[in-house]
KOLLUM-638276 format. One record per residue (C-alpha): residue in three letters; x, y, z. Coordinates in steps of 0.2 Angstrom, whole numbers, padded with zeros to 4 digits. Each point is the difference from the previous one (the first is absolute). Example, Ala and Ser with C-alpha at 12.3 -4.5 7.8 and 13.67 -1.06 7.14 Angstrom:
2
SITE res     x     y     z
SITE Ala  0062 -0022  0039
SITE Ser  0006  0017 -0003
***
This chain:
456
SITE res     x     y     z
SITE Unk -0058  0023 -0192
SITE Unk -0003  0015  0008
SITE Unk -0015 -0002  0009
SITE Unk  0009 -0017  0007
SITE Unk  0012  0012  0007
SITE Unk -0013  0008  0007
SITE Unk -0007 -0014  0013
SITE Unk  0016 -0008  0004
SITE Unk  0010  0001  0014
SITE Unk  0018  0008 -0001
SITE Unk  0010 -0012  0009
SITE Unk  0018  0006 -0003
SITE Unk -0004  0017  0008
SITE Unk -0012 -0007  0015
SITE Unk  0013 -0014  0005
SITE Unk  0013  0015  0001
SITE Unk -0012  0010  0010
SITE Unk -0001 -0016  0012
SITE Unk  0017 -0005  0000
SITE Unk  0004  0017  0002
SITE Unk -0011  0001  0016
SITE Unk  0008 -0017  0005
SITE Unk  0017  0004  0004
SITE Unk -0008  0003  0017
SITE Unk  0001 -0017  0002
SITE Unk  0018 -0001 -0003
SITE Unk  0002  0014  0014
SITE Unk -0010 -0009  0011
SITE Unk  0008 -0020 -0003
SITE Unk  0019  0007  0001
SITE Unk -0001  0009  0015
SITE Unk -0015 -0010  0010
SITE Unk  0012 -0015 -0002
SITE Unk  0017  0006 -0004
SITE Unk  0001  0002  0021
SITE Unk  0000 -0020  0001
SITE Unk  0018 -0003 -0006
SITE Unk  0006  0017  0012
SITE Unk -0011 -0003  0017
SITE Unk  0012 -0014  0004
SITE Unk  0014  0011 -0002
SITE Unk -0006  0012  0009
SITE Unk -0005 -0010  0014
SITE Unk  0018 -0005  0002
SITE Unk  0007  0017 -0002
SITE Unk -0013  0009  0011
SITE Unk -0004 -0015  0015
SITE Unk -0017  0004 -0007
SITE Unk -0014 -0010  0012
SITE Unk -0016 -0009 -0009
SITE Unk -0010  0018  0001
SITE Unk  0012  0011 -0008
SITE Unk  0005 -0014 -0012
SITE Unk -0019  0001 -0004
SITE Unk -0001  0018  0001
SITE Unk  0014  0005 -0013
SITE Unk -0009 -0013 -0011
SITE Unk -0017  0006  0001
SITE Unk  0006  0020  0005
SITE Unk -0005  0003 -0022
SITE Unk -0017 -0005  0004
SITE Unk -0001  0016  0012
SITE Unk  0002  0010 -0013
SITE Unk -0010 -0011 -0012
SITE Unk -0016  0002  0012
SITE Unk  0001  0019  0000
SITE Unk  0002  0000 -0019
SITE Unk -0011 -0010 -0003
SITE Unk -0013  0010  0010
SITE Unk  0003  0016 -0009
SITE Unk  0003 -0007 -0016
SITE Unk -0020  0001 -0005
SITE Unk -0003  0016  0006
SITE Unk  0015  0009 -0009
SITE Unk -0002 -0009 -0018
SITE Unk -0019  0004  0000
SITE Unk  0007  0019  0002
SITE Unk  0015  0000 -0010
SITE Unk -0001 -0016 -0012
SITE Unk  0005 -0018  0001
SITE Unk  0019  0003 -0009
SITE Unk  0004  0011  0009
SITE Unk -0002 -0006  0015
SITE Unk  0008 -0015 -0005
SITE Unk  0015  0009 -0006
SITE Unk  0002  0008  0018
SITE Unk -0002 -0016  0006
SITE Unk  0017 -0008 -0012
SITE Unk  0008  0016  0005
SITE Unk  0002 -0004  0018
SITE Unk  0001 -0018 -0002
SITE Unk  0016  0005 -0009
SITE Unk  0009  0011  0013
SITE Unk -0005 -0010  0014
SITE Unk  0009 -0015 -0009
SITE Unk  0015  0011  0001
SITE Unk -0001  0005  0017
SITE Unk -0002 -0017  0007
SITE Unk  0015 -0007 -0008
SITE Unk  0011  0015  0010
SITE Unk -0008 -0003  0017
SITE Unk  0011 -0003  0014
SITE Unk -0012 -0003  0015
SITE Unk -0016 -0015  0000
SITE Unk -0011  0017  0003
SITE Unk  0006  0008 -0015
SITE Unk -0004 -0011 -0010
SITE Unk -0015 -0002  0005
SITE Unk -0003  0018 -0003
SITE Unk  0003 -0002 -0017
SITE Unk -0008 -0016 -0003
SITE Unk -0016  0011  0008
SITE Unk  0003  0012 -0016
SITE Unk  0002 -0015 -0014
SITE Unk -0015 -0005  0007
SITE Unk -0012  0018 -0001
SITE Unk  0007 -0001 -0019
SITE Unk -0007 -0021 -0001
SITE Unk -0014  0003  0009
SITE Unk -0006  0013 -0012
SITE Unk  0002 -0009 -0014
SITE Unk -0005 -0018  0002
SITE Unk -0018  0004  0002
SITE Unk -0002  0012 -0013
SITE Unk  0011 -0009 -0014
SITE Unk -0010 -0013 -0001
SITE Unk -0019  0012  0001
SITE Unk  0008  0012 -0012
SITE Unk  0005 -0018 -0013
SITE Unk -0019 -0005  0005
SITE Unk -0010  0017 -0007
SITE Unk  0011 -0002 -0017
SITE Unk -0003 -0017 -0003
SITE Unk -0013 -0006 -0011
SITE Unk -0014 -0012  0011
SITE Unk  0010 -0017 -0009
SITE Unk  0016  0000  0003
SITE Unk -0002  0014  0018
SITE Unk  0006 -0017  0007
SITE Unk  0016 -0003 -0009
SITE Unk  0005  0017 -0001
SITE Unk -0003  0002  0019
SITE Unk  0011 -0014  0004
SITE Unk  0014  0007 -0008
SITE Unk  0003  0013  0013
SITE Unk  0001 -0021  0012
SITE Unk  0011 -0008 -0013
SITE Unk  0012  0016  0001
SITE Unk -0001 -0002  0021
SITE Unk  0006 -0018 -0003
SITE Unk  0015  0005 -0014
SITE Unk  0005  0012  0014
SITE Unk  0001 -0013  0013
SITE Unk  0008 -0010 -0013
SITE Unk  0013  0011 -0003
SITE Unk  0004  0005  0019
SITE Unk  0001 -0017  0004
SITE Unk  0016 -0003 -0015
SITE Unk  0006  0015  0005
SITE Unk  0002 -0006  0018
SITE Unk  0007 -0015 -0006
SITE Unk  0012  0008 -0010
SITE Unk  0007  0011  0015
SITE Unk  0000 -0013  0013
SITE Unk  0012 -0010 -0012
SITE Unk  0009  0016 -0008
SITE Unk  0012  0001  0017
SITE Unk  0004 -0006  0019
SITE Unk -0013 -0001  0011
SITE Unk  0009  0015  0009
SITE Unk -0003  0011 -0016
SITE Unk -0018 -0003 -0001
SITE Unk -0002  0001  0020
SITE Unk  0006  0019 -0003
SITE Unk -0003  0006 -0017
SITE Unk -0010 -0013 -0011
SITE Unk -0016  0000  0008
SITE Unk  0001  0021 -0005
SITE Unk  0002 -0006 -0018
SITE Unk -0018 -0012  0003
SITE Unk -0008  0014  0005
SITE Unk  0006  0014 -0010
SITE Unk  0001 -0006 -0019
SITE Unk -0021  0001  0004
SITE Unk  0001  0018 -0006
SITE Unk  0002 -0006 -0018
SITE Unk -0018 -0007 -0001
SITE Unk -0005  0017  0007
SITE Unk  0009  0010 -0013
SITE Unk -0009 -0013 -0012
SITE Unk -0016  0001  0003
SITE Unk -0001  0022  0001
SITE Unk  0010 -0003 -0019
SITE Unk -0015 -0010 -0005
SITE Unk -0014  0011  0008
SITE Unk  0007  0015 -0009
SITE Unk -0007 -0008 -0017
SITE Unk -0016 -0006  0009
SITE Unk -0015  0008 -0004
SITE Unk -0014  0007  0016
SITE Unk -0014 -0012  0005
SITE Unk -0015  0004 -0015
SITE Unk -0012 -0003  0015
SITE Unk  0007  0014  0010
SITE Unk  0001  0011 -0011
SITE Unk -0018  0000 -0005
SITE Unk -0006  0000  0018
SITE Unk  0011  0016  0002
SITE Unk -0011  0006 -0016
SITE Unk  0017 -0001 -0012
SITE Unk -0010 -0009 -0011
SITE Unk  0009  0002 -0018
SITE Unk  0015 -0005  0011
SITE Unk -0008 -0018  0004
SITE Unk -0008 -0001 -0016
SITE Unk  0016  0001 -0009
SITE Unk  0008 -0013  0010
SITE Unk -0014 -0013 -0001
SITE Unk  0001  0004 -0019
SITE Unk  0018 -0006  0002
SITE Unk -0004 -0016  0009
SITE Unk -0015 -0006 -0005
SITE Unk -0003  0007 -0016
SITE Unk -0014  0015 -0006
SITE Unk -0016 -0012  0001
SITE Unk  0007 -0007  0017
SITE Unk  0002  0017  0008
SITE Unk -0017  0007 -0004
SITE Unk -0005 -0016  0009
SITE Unk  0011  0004  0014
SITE Unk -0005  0017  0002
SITE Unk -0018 -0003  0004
SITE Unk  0001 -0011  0013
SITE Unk  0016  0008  0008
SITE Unk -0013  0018 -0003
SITE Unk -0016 -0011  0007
SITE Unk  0011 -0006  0015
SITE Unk  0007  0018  0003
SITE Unk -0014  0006  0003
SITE Unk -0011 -0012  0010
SITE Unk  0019  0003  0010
SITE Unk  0002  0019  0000
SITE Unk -0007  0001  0019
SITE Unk  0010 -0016  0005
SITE Unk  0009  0004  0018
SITE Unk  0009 -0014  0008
SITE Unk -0012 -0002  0011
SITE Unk -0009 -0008 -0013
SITE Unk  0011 -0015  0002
SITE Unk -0010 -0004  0017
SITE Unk -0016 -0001 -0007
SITE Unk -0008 -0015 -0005
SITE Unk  0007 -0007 -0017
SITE Unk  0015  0008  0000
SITE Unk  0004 -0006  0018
SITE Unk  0000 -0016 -0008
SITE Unk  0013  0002 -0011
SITE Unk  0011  0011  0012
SITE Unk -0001 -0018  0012
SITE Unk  0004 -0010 -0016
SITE Unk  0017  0010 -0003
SITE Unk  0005  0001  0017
SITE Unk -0003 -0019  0002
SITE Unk  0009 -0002 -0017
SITE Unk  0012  0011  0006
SITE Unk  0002 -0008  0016
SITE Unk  0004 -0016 -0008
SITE Unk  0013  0004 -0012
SITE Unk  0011  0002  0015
SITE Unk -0008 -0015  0012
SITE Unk  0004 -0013 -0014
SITE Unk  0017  0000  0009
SITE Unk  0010  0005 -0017
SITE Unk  0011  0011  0007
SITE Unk  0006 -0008  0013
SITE Unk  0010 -0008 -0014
SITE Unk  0004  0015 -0008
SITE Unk  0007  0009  0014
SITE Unk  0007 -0013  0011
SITE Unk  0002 -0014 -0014
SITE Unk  0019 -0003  0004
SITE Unk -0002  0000  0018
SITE Unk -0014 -0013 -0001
SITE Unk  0011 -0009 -0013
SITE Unk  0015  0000  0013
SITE Unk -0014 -0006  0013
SITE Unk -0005 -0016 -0009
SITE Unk  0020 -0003 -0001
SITE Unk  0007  0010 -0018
SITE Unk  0016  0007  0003
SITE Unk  0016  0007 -0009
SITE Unk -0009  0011 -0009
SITE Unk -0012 -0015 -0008
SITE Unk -0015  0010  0009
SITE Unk  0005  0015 -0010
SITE Unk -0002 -0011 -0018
SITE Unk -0018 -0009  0007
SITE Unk -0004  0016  0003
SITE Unk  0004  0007 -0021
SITE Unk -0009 -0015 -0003
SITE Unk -0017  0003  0010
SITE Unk  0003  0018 -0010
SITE Unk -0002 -0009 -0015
SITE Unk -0012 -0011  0002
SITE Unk -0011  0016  0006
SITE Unk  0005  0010 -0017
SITE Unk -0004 -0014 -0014
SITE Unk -0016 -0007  0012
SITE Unk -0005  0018 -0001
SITE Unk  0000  0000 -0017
SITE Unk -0009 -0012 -0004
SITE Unk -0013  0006  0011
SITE Unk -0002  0016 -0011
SITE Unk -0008 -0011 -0013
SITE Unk -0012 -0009  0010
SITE Unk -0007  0016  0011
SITE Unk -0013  0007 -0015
SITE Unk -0004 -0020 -0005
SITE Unk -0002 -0010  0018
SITE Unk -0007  0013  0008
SITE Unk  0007  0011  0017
SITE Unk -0010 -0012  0012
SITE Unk  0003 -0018 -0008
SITE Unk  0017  0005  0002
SITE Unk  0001  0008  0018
SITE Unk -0010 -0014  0006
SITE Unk  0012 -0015 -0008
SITE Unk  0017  0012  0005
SITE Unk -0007 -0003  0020
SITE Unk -0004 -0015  0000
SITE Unk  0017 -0005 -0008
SITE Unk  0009  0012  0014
SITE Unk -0006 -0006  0013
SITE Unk  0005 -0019 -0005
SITE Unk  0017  0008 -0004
SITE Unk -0002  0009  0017
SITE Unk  0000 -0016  0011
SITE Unk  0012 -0011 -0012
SITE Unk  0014  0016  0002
SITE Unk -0006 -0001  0020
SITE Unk  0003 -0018  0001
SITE Unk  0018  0000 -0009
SITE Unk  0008  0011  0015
SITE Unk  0009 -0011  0011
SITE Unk  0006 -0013 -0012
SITE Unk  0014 -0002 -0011
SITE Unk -0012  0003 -0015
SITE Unk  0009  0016 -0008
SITE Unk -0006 -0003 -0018
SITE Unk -0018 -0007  0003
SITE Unk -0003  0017  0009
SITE Unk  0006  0011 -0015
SITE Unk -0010 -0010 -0012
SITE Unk -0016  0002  0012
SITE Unk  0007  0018 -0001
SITE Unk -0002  0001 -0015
SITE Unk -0016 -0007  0000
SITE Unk -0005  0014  0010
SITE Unk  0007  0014 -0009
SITE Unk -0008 -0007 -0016
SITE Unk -0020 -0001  0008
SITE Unk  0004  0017  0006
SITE Unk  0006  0009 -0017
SITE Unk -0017 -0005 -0007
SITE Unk -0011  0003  0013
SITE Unk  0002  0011  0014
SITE Unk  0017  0009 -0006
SITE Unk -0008  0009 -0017
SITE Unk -0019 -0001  0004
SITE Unk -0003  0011  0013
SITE Unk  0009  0014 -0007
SITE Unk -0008 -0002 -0015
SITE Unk -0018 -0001  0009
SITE Unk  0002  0013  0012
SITE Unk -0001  0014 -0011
SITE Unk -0014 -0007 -0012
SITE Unk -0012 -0001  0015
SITE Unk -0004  0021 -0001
SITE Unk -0004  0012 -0009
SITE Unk  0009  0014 -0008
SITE Unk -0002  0013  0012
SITE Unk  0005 -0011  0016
SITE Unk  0011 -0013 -0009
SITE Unk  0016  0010  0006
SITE Unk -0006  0002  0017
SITE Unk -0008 -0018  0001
SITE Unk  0014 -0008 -0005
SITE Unk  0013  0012  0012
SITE Unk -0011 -0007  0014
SITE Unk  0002 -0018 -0005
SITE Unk  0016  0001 -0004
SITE Unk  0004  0008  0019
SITE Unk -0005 -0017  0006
SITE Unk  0012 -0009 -0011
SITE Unk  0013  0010  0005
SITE Unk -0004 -0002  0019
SITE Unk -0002 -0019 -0002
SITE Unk  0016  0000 -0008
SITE Unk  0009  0009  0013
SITE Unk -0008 -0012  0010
SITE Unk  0007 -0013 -0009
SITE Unk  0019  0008  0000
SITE Unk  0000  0003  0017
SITE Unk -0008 -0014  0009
SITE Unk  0009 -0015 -0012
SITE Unk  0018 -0001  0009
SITE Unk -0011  0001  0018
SITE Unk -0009 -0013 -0006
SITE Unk  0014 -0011 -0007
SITE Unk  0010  0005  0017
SITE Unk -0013 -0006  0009
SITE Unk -0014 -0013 -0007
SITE Unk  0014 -0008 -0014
SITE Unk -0002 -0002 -0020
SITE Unk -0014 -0013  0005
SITE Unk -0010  0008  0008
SITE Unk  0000  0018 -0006
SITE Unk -0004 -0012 -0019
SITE Unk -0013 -0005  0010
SITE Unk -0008  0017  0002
SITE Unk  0002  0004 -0018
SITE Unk -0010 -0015 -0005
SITE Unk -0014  0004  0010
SITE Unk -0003  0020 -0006
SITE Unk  0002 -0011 -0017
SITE Unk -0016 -0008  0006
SITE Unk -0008  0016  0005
SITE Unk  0004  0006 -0018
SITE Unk -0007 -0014 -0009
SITE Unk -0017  0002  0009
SITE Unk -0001  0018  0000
SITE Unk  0002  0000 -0020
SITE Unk -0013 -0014 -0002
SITE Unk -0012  0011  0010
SITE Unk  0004  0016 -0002
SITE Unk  0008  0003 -0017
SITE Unk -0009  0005 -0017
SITE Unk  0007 -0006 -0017
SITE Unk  0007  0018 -0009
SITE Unk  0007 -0009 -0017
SITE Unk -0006  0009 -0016
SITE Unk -0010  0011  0008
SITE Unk  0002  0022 -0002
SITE Unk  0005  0007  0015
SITE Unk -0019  0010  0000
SITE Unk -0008 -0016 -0001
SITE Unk  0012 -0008  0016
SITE Unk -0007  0020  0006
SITE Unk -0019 -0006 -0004
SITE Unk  0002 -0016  0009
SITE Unk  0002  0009  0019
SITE Unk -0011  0014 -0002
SITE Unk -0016 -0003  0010
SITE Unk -0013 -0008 -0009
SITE Unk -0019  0011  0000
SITE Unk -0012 -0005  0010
***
């Protein structure tokens, strides 16, 4: 019985760990999305044109670039929790800000701050879940931080329901949208809770030669068999690593990969998802919901997202990332041109149900995969960094996204700007087929092997 103890994995304590590390998700669903049931609000309040309308929206993904960027760089130096804890700080006073603006460039300021404490978490929650999780269930464990996302956006968009039918519409024009906005800071003061009982990444800590440190902690999680096992092809990695500079992402192999997480990147946010998220009862009110109705097809689309997403946490370590990615696109960009064709008829409830449709081939494909792959597709000793650099691009594309979408709506229509979706679905699908490797069941220093250059 005791040597049994010895091979197997701990689950209990590594789900905590990932959960743990997951409640960035939540930060990042509630307060990416919590903006679509306050933009419409403030438009009214403020006179707002298209470009400021998109510019409050996507002013978190400012923040969330530059996060993002340093993000690698600081947790290589100081550690992956504690960076993420700095991260949940901010995040929760720039919740509490927002809510006590008074001007639309206020509150862009503070949005700008919430989104330096997102930006440097999303990236590193789910690299700091993927170098603690045993090789079989990396994938599951990694879409946690993805199925947390979708119970924040969940969440925000119940909570928007709730306020937009707590009072007048007067009240909400001047006071409720603040509530939207504000309650955000509890996920933050959630998430630092549940990092305070999280243990330090057992790959960090062993390449900054605390080695007892990470030994203890893989003992902890995969048992004493397990860890001796880890440790020597963490140690044999380390050192094949120690010289690593991030210019070693530009050489051949490596350069490889680092194109394979920016596409990947790229098309988490070109898949036209959050054009839903943040605009979803505008779009809604478009196709001709009203009286608050666009506000419940909205909770619904949250739900859909949250059970489709968990359902996709079983299926990531069995189907396979690419199987899946490649199926998700192909179903999008159908979903894409039947949601594009539904806009200027008197077809309300076909549209939400191709909607959903959407949501669903999204929250098994390109919503959890991505992050989950990014990280797996470097080593130890630039996986921070990597990661940062990939995850920048993510964030610029969903700028992109936040601020273009009410241009676009304003000036091509729902048709249209569906239209466009579809086709960067296209562009995914293809790019996976050609371009993507299958990472399931394998160790992240055999997904390492795979891009070093081969000897000639």
């Amino acid at each position: 019985m005791a040597q049994e103890s010895n091979n197997q994995t701990h689950w209990g304590f590594v789900t905590l760990i990932a959960l743990a590390a997951g409640m960035a998700g939540l930060l990042y669903g509630y307060d990416t999305s919590c903006i679509s049931g306050a933009i419409g609000f403030l438009k009214d309040l403020y006179h707002l044109s298209p470009a400021m309308e998109g510019l409050i929206t996507s002013s978190i993904m400012i923040g969330g670039v530059v996060g993002v960027a340093f993000s690698g760089f600081l947790s290589d130096r100081f550690g992956r929790r504690k960076i993420l804890m700095i991260g949940a700080i901010l995040f929760f006073f720039a919740a509490l800000l927002s809510a006590f603006t008074r001007t639309p460039g206020e509150l862009i300021a503070a949005r700008i701050i919430g989104g330096l404490g997102i930006g440097l978490s999303s990236a590193l929650a789910v690299t700091y879940i993927s170098e603690v999780a045993p090789a079989n269930i990396r994938g599951t464990l990694s879409s946690l931080y993805q199925l947390l996302t979708t119970i924040g956006i969940c969440v925000t968009y119940f909570v928007n329901l709730t306020i937009v039918n707590l009072h007048s519409y007067n009240w909400t024009l001047f006071h409720g949208w603040r509530w939207m906005i504000g309650i955000g800071a509890l996920p933050a003061l959630l998430f630092f809770i549940a990092l305070l009982f999280a243990p330090e990444s057992p790959r960090w800590l062993i390449s900054k030669e605390k080695v007892e440190q990470g030994f203890n902690i893989l003992v902890k999680i995969n048992g004493v068999k397990g860890a001796q096992d880890e440790m020597t092809t963490i140690a044999t990695a380390i050192r094949r690593d120690r010289n690593s500079t991030l210019a070693k992402l530009f050489q051949p192999g490596l350069r490889r990969a680092l194109f394979i997480g920016i596409f990947l990147a790229f098309c988490n946010q070109s898949a036209g998802m959050n054009v839903i998220m943040y605009y979803g009862p505008t779009i809604f009110k478009m196709a001709g919901f009203g009286g608050n109705s666009e506000f419940m097809a909205t909770a619904g689309v949250g739900v859909v997202n949250m059970l489709a997403t968990i359902i996709a946490t079983t299926l990531i370590d069995k189907a396979g990332r690419k199987p899946l990615m490649m199926t998700g696109s192909i179903l999008m960009t159908i979903f894409s041109l039947a949601i594009a064709m539904m806009f200027g008829g008197n077809s309300g409830m076909i549209l939400l149900l191709c909607v959903f449709g959407f949501v669903i081939s999204f929250a098994f494909s390109m919503g959890p995969i991505p992050w989950i792959m990014i990280p797996e597709l470097f080593p130890t000793y630039l996986r921070a960094r990597a990661s940062g650099i990939c995850t920048v691009i993510l964030w610029g594309a969903n700028f992109a996204v936040g601020q273009f979408t009410p241009m676009m709506l304003s000036a091509w229509g729902g048709k249209m700007t569906f239209i466009f979706f579809m086709i960067m679905n296209i562009i995914g699908f293809l790019g996976v087929w050609k371009f993507v490797p299958e990472t399931k069941d394998k160790s992240l220093e055999e997904i390492e092997s795979y891009f070093m250059p081969k000897a000639k």
